[in-house]
C-alpha positions, 0 to 999 in steps of 0.5 A: 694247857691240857685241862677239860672245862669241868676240872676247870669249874670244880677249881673256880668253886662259887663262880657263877657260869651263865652263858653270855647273850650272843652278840649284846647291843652295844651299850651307850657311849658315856656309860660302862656296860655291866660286867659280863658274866662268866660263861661258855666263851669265857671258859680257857680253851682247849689246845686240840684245834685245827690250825694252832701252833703247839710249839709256839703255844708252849713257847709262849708259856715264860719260865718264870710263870707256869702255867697251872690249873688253879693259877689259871683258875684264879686269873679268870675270877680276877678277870671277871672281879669289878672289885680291882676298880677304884669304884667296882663297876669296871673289870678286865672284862668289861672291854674284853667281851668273851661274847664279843671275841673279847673286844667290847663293840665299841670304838672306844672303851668306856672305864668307870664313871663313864670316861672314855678312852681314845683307843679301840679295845684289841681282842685278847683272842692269841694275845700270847703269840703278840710280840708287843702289847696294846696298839702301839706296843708300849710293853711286851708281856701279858703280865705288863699288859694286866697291870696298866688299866688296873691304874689307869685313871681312864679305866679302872681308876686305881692309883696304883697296884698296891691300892688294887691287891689291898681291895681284895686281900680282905677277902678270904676266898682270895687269900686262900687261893693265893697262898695255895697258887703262889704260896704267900698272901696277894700282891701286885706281882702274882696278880697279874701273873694269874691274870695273864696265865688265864689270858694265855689260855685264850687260843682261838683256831679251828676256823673253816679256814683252818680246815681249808688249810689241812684239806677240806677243800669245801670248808670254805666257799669260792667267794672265800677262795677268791679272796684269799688269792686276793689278800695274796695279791692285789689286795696287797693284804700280805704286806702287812697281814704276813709274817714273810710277803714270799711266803703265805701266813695260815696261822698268824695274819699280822707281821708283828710291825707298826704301820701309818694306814693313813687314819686320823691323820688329818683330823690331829695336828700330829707334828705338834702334837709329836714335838709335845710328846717328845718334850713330855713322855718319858720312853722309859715310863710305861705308865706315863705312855699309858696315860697319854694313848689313854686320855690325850690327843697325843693317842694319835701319835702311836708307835712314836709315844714308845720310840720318839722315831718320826717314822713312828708317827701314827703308826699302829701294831698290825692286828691278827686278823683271826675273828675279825669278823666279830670284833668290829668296830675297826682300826685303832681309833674305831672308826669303821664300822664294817668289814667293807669299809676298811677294805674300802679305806684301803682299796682308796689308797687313803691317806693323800695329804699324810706325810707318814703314810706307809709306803705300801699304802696305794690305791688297789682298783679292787672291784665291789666282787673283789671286795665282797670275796676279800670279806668272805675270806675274812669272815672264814677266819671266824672260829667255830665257837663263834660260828652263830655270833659270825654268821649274825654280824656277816648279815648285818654288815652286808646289810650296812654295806648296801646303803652306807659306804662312807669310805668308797671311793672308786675314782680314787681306788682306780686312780694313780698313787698321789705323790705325799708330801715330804715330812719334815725336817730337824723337828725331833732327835731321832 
């Protein structure tokens, strides 16, 4: 991964570098947004930062697709290229933003003619170390990752793989550089081998938190130290946001686990829902559980359209927290808007009548400084090339979050934890 930016852009020889506008308006619900153009944020970066883990970077490289400068060269033009859509106007690109920390603003994503899935699109930002992909962890690998919204007829609408490679095989440029990375001409299997090998390059560190971390005890402000206590603490932040609850994460932020947090439980009839997924998913089908969490209600059902396990019920995988500032919309739904109100859906304990809530769910009796200094934190996680984008977002969402909590509730956040009711029995075979 040792590569400068301006070797990297002599390898993507006719690609267009135009700096993306930090932070676009999000675009309507009902329309995909133009695809973004190739610029700075996009570019792989560089494996010199504060904070980053080089021997789980290396390790994260499989042996069976290595890492090299045209490879990654050509997976970003695939990247950027509508043109792996059933009708051109959707790219991989189009829900993983690099202006918007590769998310696309939304809180769901928009494929083409318009069709909206039902999932928040995840950041591609340290994809590499996850140790399953997607929300509910139906495949593991960046190549399976890169292959199922190619032929997802919600987002970019080819009906399989084949019909994708087949569309830019007629393009000589393309051909080239296949037989040059890969020594044969385009095929699905190396496609998202180059997709994935670009992914790969995308390591996001060196935050003020990282250089907290290492010694600078003025990278980050009191309000941010107060609230990292508290992510360790009260907040119960490390119950999830942890890779160990004894030991305090500085690199990670998520425990590679699926948990019920209590959101959209109520609005969906989950146990019907779950008896129809077990009858109609097949576990051992990849692209029929990508198509249920894509274009059904049974989305809701998480972890459990991959295990068909009752604990798995709405459970979702727990998101690396690094650049969460500019990543919102929140949670696997997309329902929160700010920072401050996902710390106030937890500070509730919310989820009284959910049978499946995750036990360590409770009301937390953080107070609005408490939760002003678990944000700031939050925001210290922000890397440094989104230092300008993270500092316009923290203004708007503290200006939301002075008129519009929606999720507050403080006689709950400093009431007793809610006996749940009991799931029930005898409905599913495992």
């Amino acid at each position: 991964m040792r590569f400068s930016s301006a070797t990297l852009l002599l390898a993507l020889g006719a690609v267009a570098l135009i700096s993306a506008t930090p932070n676009p308006a999000p675009q309507e619900v009902g329309k995909a947004p133009p695809i973004p153009q190739v610029g700075r944020l996009a570019m792989p970066r560089s494996p010199k930062q504060s904070g980053i883990p080089l021997a789980a970077t290396r390790a994260a490289i499989p042996a069976d697709n290595p890492q090299t400068l045209e490879k990654i060269a050509l997976g970003m033009r695939l990247f950027f290229d509508g043109r792996l859509s059933a009708d051109g106007t959707v790219a991989c690109a189009t829900c993983h933003d690099p202006s918007r920390a590769f998310t696309d603003g939304r809180s769901v994503s928009i494929g083409i003619k318009g069709r909206a899935g039902q999932r928040n699109a995840p950041t591609i930002l340290n994809a590499l170390y996850n140790k399953t992909q997607f929300w509910d962890g139906r495949v593991k690998t960046l190549e399976e990752q890169a292959a199922l919204p190619i032929v997802n007829p919600v987002e970019m609408g080819q009906p399989n793989l084949e019909t994708a490679v087949a569309k830019i095989a007629t393009i000589s440029e393309y051909d080239r550089r296949f037989r040059k990375v890969f020594g044969r001409p385009p095929n699905g299997t190396d496609l998202v081998r180059a997709i994935a090998s670009y992914e790969r390059t995308q390591v996001s560190f060196d935050s003020p938190f990282d250089h907290f971390i290492a010694g600078d005890n003025n990278a980050i402000d009191e309000s941010a130290k107060r609230g990292w206590e508290l992510f360790n603490t009260r907040a119960r932040c490390n119950k999830c946001h942890a890779l160990s609850e004894q030991t305090h994460d500085v690199t990670y932020f998520t425990d590679n686990d699926f948990h019920n947090i209590g959101v959209g439980i109520i609005r969906h009839n989950v146990v019907a829902l779950a008896v129809k997924a077990e009858q109609l998913v097949n576990s051992r089908s990849a692209k029929a559980i990508d198509n249920a969490a894509i274009q059904s209600q049974m989305s809701v059902l998480g972890r459990f359209l991959v295990t068909k396990k009752q604990a798995d019920i709405a459970s979702f995988k727990t998101p690396d927290l690094r650049n969460v500032l500019i990543t919102s919309p929140y949670f696997h739904d997309g329902s929160q808007e700010t920072l401050w109100d996902v710390v106030d859906h937890y500070n509730k304990g919310d989820g009284v009548q959910n049978p499946f809530l995750d036990q360590d769910i409770q009301p937390l009796a953080l107070s609005e400084s408490d939760i002003d200094d678990l944000v700031a934190f939050m925001a210290s996680l922000t890397s440094a090339d989104y230092k300008e984008q993270g500092a316009e977002e923290l203004a708007r969402q503290h200006e939301v979050s002075r008129t519009k909590r929606p999720q507050r509730d403080t006689a709950r956040a400093f009431g007793p934890k809610h006996q749940q009711p009991k799931p029930p029995q005898g409905l599913f075979s495992r």
